[in-house]
PAZAPA-4460 file (N, C-alpha, C; in steps of 0.05 Angstrom, whole numbers, plus 32768, in hexadecimal, padded with zeros to 4 digits):
% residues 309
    n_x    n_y    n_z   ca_x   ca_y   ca_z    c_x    c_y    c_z   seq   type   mol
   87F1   8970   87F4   87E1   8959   87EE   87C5   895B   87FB     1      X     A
   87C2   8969   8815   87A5   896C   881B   879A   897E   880B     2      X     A
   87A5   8993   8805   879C   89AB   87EC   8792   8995   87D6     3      X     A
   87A2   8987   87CC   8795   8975   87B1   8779   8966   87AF     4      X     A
   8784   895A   87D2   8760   894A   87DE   874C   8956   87DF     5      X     A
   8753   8969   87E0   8739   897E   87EE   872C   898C   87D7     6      X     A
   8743   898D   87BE   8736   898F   87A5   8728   8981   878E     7      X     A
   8736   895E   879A   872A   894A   8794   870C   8946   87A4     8      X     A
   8708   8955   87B4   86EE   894A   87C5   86D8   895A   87B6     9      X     A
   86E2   897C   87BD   86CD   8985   87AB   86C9   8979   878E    10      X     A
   86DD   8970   8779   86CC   8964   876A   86BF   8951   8769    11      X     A
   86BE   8941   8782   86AC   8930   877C   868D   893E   8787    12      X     A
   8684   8952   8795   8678   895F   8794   8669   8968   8782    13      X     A
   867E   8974   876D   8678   8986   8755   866A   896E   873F    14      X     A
   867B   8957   8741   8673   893C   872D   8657   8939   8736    15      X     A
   864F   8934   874D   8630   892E   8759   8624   8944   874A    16      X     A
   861F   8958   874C   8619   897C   8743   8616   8979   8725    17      X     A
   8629   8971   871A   862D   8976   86F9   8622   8959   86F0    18      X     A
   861F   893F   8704   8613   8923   86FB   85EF   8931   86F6    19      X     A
   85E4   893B   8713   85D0   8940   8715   85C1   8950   86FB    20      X     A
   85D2   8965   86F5   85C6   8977   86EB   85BD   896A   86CA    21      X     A
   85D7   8957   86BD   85D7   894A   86A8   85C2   8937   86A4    22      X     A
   85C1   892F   86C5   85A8   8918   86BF   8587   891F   86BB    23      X     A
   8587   8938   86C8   856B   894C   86BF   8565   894F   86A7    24      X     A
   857F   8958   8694   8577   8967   8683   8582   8952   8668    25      X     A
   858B   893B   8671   858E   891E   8661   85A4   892D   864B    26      X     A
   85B1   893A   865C   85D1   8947   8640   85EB   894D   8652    27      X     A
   85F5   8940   8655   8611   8941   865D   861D   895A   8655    28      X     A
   8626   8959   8645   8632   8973   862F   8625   898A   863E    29      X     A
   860D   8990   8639   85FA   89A8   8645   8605   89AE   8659    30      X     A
   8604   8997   8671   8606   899A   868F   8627   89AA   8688    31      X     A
   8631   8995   867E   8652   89AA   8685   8657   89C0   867B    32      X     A
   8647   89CB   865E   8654   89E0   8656   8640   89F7   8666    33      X     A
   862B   89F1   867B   8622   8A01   868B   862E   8A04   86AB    34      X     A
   8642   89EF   86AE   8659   89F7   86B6   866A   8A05   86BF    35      X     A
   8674   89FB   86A0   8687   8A0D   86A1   8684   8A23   8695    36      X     A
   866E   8A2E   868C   8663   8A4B   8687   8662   8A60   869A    37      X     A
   865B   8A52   86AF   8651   8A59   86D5   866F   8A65   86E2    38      X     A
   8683   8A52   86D8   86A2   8A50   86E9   86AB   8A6A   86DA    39      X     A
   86A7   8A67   86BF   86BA   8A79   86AA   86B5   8A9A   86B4    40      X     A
   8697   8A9D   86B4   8686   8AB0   86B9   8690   8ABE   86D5    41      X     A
   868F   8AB3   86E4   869F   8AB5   8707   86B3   8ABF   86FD    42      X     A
   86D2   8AB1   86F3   86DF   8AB1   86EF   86F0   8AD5   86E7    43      X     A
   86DD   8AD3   86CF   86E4   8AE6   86BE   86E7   8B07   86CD    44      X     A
   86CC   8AFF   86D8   86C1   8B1F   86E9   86DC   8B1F   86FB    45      X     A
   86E3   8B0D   8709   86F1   8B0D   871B   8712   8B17   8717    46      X     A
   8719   8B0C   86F7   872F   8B15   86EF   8733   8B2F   86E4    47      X     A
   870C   8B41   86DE   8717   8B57   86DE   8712   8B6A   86F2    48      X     A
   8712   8B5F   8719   870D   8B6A   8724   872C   8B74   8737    49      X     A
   8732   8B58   8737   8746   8B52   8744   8760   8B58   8732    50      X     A
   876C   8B70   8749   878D   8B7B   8737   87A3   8B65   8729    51      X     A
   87A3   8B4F   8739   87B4   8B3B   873E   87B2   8B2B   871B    52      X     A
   8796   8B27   871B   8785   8B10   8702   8781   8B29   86EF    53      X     A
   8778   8B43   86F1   8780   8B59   86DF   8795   8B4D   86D5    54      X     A
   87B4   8B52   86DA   87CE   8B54   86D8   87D1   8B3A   86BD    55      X     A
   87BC   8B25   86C8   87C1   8B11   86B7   87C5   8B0A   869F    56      X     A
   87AB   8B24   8694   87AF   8B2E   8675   87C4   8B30   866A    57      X     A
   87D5   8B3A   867B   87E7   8B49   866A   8800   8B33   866F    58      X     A
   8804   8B2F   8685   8819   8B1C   868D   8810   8AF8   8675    59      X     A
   8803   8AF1   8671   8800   8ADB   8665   8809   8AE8   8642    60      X     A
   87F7   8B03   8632   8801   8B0D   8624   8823   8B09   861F    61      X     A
   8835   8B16   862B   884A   8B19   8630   8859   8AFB   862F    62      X     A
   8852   8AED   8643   885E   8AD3   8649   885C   8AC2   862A    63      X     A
   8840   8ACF   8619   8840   8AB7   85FE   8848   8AC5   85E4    64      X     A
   8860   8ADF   85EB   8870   8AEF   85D3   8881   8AEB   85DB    65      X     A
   8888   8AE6   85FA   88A8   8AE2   85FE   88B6   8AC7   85EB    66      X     A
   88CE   8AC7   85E3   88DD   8AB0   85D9   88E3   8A9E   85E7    67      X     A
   88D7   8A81   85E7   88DE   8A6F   8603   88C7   8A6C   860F    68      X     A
   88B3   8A7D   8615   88A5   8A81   8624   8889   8A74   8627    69      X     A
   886D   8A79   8627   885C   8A66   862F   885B   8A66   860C    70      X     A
   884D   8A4E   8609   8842   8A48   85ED   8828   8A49   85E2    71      X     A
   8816   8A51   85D5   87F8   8A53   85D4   87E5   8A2E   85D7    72      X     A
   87F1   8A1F   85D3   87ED   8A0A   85DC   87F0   89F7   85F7    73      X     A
   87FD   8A0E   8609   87F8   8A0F   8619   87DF   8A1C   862F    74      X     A
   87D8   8A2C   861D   87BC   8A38   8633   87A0   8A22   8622    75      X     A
   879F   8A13   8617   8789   8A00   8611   8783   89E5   8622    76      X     A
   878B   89E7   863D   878C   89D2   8651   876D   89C5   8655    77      X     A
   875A   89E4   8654   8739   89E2   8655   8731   89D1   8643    78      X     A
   8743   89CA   862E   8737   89B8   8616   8729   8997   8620    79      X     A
   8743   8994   8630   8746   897D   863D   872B   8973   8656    80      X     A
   8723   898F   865F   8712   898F   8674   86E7   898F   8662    81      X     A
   86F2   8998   864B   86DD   8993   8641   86DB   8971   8632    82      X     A
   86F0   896B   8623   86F2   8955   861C   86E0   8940   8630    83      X     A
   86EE   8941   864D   86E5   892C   865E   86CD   892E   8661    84      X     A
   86C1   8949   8661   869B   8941   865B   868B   893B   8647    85      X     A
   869D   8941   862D   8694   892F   861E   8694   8915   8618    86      X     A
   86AB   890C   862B   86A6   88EF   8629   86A0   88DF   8638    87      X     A
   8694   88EF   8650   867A   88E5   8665   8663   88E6   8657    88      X     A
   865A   88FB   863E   8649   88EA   8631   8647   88DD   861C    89      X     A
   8661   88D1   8615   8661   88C2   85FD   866C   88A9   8609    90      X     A
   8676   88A6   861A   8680   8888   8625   8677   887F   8639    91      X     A
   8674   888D   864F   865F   888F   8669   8654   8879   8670    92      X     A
   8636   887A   8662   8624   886C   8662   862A   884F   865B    93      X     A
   8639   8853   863D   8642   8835   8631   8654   8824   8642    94      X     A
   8669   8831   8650   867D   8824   865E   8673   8822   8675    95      X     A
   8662   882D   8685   8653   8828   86A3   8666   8842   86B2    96      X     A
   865A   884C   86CC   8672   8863   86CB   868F   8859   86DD    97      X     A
   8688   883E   86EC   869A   8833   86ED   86BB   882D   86E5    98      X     A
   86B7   8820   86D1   86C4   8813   86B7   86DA   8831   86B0    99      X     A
   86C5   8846   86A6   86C5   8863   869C   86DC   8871   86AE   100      X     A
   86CC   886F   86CE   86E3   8881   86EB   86F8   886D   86DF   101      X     A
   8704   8858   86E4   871E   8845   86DA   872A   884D   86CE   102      X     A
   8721   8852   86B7   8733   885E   8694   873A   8873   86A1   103      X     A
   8728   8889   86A4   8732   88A1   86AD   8751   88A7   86BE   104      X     A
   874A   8897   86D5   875C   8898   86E6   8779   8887   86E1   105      X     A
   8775   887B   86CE   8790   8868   86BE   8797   8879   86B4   106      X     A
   878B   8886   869C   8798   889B   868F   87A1   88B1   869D   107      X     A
   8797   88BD   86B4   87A1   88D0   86C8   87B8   88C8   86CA   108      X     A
   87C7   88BE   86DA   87DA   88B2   86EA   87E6   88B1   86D7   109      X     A
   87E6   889F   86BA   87F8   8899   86AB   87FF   88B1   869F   110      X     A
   87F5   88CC   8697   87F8   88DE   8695   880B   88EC   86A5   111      X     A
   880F   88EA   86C8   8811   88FB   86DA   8830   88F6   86DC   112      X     A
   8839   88D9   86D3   8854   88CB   86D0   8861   88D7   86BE   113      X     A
   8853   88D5   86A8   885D   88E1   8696   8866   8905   868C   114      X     A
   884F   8910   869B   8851   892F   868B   8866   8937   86A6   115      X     A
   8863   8926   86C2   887B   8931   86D5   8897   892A   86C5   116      X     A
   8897   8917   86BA   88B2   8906   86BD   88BB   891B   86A8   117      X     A
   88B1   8924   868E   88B6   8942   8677   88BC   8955   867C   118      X     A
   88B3   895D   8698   88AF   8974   86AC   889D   898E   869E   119      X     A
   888B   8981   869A   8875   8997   8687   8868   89A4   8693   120      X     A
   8862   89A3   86B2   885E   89AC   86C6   8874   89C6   86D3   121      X     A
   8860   89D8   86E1   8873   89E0   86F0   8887   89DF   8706   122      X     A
   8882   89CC   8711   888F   89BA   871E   88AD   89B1   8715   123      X     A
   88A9   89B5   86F8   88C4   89A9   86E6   88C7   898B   86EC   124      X     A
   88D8   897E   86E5   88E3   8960   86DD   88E2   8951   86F6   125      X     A
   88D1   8937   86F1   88CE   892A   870B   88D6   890D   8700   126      X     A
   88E5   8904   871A   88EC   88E6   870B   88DB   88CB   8717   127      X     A
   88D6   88BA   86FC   88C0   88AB   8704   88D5   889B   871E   128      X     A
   88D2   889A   872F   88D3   8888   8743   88CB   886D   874C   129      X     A
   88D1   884A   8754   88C3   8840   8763   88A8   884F   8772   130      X     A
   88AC   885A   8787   88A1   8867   8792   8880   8871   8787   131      X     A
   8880   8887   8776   8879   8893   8764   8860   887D   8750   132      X     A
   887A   886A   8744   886E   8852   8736   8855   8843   873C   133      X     A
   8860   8839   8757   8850   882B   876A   8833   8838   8772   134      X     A
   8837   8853   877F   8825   8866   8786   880C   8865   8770   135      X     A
   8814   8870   8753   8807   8869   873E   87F5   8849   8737   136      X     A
   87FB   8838   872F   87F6   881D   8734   87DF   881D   8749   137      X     A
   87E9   8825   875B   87DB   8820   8777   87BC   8832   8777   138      X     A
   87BC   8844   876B   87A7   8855   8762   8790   8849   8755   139      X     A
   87A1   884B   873D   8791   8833   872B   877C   881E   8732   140      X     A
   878F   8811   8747   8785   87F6   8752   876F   87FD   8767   141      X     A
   8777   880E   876C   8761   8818   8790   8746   881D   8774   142      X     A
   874D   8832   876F   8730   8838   8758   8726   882A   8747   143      X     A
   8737   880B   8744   8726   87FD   8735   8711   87E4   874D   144      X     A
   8719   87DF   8762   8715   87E0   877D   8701   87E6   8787   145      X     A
   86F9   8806   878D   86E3   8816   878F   86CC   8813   8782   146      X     A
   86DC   8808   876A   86BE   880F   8757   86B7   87E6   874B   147      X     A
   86C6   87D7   875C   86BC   87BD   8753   86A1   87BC   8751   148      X     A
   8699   87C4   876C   8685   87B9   876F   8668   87BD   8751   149      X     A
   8670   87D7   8740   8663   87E1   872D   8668   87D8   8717   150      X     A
   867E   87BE   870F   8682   87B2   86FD   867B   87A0   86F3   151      X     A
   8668   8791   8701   8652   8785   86FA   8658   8779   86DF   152      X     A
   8640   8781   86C7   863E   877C   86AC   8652   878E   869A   153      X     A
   8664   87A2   86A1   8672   87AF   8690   867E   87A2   867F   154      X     A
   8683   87A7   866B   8694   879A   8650   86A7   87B1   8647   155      X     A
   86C2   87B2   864A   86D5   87BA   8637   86D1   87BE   861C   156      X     A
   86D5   87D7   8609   86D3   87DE   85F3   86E8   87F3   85EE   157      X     A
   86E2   87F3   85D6   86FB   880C   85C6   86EF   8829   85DC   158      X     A
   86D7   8835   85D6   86D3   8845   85EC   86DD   8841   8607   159      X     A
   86EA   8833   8613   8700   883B   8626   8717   8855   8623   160      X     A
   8718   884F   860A   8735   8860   85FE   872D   887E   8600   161      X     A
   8713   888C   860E   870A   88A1   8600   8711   88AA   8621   162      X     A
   86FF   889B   8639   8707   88A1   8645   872A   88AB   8656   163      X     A
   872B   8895   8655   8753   8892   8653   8760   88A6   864C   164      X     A
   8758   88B3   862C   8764   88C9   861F   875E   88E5   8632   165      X     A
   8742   88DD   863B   873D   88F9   864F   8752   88F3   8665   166      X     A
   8750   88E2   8677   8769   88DB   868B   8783   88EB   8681   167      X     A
   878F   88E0   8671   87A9   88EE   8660   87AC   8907   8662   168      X     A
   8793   8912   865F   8787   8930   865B   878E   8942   8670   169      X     A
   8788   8938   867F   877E   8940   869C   8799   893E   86A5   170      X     A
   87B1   892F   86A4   87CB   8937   86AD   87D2   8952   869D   171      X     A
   87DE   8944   868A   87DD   895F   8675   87CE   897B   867C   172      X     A
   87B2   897C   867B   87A1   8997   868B   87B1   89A3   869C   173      X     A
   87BA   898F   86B1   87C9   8999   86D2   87DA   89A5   86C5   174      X     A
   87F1   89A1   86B7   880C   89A7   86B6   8808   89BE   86A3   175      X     A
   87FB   89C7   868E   87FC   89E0   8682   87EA   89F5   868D   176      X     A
   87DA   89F1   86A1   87CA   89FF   86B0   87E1   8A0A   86C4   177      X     A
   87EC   89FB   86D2   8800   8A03   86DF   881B   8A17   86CE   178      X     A
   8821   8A0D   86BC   8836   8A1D   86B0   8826   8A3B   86A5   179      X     A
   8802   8A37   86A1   8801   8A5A   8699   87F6   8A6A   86B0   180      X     A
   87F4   8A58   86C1   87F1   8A6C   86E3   8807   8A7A   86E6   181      X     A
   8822   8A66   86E2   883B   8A76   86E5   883A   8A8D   86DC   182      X     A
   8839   8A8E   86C0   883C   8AA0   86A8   882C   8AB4   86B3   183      X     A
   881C   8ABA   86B4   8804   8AC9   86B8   8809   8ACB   86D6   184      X     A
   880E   8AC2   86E5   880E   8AC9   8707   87F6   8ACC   8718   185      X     A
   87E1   8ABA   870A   87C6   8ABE   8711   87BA   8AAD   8718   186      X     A
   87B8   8A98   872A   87A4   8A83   872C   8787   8A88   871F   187      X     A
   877B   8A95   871A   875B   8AA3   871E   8767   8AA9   8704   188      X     A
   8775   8AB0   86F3   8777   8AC2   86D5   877D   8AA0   86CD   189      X     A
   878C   8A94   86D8   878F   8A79   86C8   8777   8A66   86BC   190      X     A
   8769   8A65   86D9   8752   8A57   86E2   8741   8A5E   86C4   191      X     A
   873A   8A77   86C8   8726   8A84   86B8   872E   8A7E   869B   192      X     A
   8742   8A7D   8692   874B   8A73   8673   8749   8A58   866B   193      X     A
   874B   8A44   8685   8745   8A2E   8682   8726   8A25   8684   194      X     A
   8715   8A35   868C   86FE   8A38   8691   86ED   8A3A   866D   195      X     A
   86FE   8A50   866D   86F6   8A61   864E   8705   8A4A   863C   196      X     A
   870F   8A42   863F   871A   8A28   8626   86FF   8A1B   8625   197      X     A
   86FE   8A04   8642   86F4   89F4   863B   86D6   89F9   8638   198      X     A
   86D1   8A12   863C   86AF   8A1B   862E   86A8   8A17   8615   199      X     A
   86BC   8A28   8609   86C9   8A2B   85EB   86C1   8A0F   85DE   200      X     A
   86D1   89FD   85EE   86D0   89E0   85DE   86B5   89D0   85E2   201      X     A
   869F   89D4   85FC   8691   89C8   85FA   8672   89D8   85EA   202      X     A
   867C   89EF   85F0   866B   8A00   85DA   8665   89F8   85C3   203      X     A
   8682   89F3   85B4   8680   89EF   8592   8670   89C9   858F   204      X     A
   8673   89B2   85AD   8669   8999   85AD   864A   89A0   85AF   205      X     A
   863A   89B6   85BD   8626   89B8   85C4   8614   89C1   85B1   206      X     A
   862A   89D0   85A1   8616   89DC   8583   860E   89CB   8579   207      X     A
   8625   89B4   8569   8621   899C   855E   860C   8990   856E   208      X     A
   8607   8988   8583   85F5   8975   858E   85D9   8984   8589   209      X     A
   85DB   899B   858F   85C3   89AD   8590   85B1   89AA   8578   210      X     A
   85C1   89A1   855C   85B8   89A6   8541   85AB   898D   853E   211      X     A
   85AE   8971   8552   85B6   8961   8551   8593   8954   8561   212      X     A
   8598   895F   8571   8582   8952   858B   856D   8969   858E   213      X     A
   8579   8986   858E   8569   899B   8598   8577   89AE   85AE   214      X     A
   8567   89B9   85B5   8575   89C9   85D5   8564   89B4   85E7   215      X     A
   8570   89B6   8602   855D   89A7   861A   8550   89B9   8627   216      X     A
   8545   89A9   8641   8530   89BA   864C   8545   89C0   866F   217      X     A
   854A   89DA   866E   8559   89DF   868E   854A   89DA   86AB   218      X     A
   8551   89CD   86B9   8545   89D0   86D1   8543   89DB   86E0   219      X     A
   8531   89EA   86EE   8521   89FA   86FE   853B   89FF   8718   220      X     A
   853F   89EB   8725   8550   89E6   8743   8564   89F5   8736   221      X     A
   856D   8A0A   874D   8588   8A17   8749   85A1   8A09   875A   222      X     A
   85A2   89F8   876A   85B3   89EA   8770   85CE   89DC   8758   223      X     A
   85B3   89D5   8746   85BC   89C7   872F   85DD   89D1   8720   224      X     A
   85DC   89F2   8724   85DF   89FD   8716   8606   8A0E   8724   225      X     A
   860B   8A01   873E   8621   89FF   8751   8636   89F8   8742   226      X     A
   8639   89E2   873A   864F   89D5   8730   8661   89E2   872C   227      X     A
   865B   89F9   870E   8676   8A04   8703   867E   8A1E   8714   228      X     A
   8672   8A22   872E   868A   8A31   8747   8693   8A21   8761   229      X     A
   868A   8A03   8759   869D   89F3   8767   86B5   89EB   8755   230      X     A
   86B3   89F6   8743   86C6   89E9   8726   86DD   8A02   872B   231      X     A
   86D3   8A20   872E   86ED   8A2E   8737   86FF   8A25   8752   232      X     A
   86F5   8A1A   8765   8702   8A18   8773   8713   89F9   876C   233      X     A
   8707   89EB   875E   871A   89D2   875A   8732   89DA   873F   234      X     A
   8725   89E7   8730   873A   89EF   871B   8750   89FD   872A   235      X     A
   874C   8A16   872F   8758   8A2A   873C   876C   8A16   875A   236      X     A
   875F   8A08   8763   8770   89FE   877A   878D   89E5   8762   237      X     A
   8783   89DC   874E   8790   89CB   873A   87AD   89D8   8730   238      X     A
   879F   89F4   872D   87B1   8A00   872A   87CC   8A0D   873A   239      X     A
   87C2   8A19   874A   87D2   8A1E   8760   87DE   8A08   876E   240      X     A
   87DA   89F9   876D   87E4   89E5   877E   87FC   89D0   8770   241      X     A
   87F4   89D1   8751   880A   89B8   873F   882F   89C7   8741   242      X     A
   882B   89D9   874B   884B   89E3   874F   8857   89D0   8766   243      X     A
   884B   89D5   877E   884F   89C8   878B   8852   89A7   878F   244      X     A
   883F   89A1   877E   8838   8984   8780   884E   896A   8765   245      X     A
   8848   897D   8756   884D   896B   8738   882C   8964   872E   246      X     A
   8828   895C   871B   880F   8956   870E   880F   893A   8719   247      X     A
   8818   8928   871B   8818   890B   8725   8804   890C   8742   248      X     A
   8815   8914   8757   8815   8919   876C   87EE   892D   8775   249      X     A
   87F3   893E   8765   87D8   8955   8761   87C4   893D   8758   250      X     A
   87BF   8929   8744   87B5   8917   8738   87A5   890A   874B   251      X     A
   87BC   88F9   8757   87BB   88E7   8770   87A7   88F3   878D   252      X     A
   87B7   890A   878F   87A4   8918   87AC   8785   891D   8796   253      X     A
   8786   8921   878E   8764   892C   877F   8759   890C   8786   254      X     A
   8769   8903   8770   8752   88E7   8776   874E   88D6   878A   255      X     A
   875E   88DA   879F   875D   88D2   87BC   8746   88E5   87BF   256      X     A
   8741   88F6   87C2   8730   8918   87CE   870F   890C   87C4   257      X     A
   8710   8903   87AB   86FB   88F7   879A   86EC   88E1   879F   258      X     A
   8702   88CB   87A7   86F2   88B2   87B4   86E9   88BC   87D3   259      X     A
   86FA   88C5   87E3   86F6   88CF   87F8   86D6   88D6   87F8   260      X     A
   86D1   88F0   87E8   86BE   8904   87DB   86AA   88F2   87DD   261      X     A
   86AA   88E7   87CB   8696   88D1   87BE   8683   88C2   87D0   262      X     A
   8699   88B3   87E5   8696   88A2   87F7   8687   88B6   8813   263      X     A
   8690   88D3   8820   867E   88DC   8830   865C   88E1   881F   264      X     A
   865C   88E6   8800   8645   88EB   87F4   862F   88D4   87F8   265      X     A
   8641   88B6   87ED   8630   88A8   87F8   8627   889F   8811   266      X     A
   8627   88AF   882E   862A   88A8   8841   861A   88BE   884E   267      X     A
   861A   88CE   8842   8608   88EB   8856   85F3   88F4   8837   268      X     A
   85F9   88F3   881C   85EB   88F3   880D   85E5   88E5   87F8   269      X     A
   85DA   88C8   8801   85DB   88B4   87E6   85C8   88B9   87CD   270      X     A
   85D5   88B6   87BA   85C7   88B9   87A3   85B5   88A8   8798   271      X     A
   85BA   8888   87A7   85A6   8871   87A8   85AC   8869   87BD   272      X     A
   8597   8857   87C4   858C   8840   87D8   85A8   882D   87DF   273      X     A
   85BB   8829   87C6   85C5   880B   87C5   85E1   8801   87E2   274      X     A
   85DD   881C   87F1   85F4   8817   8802   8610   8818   8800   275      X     A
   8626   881E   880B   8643   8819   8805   864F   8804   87FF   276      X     A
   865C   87FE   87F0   866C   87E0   87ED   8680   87DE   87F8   277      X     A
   8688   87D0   8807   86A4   87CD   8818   86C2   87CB   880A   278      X     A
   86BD   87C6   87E4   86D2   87CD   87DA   86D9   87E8   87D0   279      X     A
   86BA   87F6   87D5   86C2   881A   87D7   86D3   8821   87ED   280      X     A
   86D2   881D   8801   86DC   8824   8817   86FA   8816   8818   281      X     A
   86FA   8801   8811   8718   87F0   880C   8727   8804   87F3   282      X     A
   8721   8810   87E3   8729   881C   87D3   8732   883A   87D7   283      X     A
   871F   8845   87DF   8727   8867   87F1   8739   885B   87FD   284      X     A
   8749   8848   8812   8752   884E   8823   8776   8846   8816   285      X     A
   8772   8835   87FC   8792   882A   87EB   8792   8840   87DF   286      X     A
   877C   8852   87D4   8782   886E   87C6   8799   8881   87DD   287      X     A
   8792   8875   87F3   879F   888E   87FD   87B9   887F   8808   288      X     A
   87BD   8865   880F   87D8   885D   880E   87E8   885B   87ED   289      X     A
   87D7   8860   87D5   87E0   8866   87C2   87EF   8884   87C4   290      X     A
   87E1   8897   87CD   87EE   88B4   87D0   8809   88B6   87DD   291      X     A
   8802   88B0   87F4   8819   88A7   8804   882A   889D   87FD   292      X     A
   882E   8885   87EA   884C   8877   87E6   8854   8887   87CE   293      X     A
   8844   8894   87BA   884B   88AC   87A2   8858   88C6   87AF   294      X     A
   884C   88C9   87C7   885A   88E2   87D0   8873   88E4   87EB   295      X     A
   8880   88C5   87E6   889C   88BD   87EE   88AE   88D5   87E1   296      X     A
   88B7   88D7   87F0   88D9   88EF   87EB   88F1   88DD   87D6   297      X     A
   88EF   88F0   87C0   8906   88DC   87AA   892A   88E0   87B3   298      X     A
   8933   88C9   87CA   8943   88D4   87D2   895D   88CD   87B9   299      X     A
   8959   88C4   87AF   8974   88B9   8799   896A   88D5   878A   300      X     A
   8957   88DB   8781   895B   88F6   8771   895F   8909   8771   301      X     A
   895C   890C   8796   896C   8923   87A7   8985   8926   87AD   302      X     A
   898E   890F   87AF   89AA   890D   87B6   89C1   8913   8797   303      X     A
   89B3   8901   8787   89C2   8906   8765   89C0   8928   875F   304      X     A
   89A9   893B   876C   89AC   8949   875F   89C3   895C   877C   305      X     A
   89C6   8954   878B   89DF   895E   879D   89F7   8959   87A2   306      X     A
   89FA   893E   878A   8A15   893B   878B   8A2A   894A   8780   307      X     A
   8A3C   895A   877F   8A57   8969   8778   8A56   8964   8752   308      X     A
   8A55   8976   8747   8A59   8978   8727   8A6E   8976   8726   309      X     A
***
């Protein structure tokens, strides 16, 4: 669970990084598929440097001819990771990013219940629990909490649903990212395919836009330009880590890691003048008694599964 936070923190890092860069160059889309161009790019060299992420080729090959075995709809997790930038710039703005973080994080969680409880994860079959239940809920609430204070004039619309669907996504992402690490035996060979997906997908959004608006103008600052190798280490840690965790649980620590994130950003590097709100801080702190009561020990489902056949 600190592994999850710690990967939740860097993205909120990476979010500041990939906010910035978007707001320069007034294209969302751009910012991410430069990205994740950056991560893929890393990535790639790396899998054909390294014996281990070499191996991966062949081992993921193998794993999606075997009978039973991974499924090709399973390595399109990246889809999901591009999706959610496109609908930071298609909903974003309209829903406030407020409103936007909420959906997201509803749809997370409600996802994380669900693709555990299927066992679509590697982790295999997790049972929704009180516990568990509560934990979730509790999430929700902390992050809608955090972000009162930014709710101001927001208005609810059908564009909620876009974000949300990314939420959904984003459990889903965890749990087949995790099942082709397995397959493949590669954190870094996984990483990199999920990298190369979601390029793929924002590539073919960027053409369209491109035909659309134009190309933009890149900015000069190479800082700008970080994000997508803070994105290997958050993907890559996503991955490695949902065996252990369950996708619920992995969900939960990120977005604890995130407000956390968020909250030292605005504190050592504010992005405006307007100060902290005391329901940010009231909210980081239920996020993490949210984690905590989700990552209770399921003892009825321990014991059922030790009772005498």
């Amino acid at each position: 669970m600190v592994g999850a936070a710690a990967v939740g923190l860097l993205l909120a890092v990476q979010a500041r990084i990939n906010g910035a860069l978007g707001a320069r160059m007034d294209d969302g889309i751009a910012a991410g598929l430069i990205s994740f161009a950056c991560g893929f790019t890393v990535l790639f060299a790396a899998s054909l440097l390294i014996p281990r992420a070499r191996r991966g080729f062949r081992n993921l090959a193998a794993a999606l001819r075997e009978p039973g075995g991974l499924r090709p709809w399973q390595c399109l997790g990246g889809v999901c990771g591009g999706y959610l930038v496109f609908t930071q710039g298609m909903a974003a703005t309209a829903l406030g990013v407020a409103m936007f973080t909420v959906a997201v994080v509803a749809g997370q969680v409600s996802s994380g219940l669900v693709v555990d409880r299927l066992g679509l994860g590697p982790a295999g079959p997790q049972r929704v629990t009180p516990a568990r239940l509560v934990g979730a809920v509790l999430a929700v609430v902390a992050v809608l909490i955090s972000v009162s204070a930014q709710l101001g004039g927001a208005q609810a619309s059908w564009l909620v649903l876009l974000p949300a669907l990314a939420g959904v996504g984003l459990g889903w992402q965890a749990a087949v990212n995790g099942r082709m690490k397995q397959a493949a035996d590669s954190a870094v060979f996984a990483s990199m395919v999920n990298f190369g997906v979601g390029m793929t997908a924002l590539a073919l959004a960027f053409a369209v836009e491109v035909l659309v608006r134009g190309l933009p103008e890149l900015p000069a600052d190479g800082w700008l330009y970080t994000g997508g190798f803070l994105g290997i280490f958050v993907i890559g840690g996503s991955v490695a880590l949902v065996r252990y965790t369950g996708v619920l649980l992995l969900g939960l620590g990120m977005i604890a890691g995130q407000l956390v994130g968020a909250l030292l950003l605005d504190v050592f590097a504010p992005a405006t003048r307007d100060g902290i709100a005391t329901s940010t801080v009231v909210g980081v702190l239920l996020t993490l008694v949210a984690v905590g009561v989700a990552a209770m020990p399921d003892r009825a489902g321990r014991g059922a599964r030790h009772l005498p056949r």
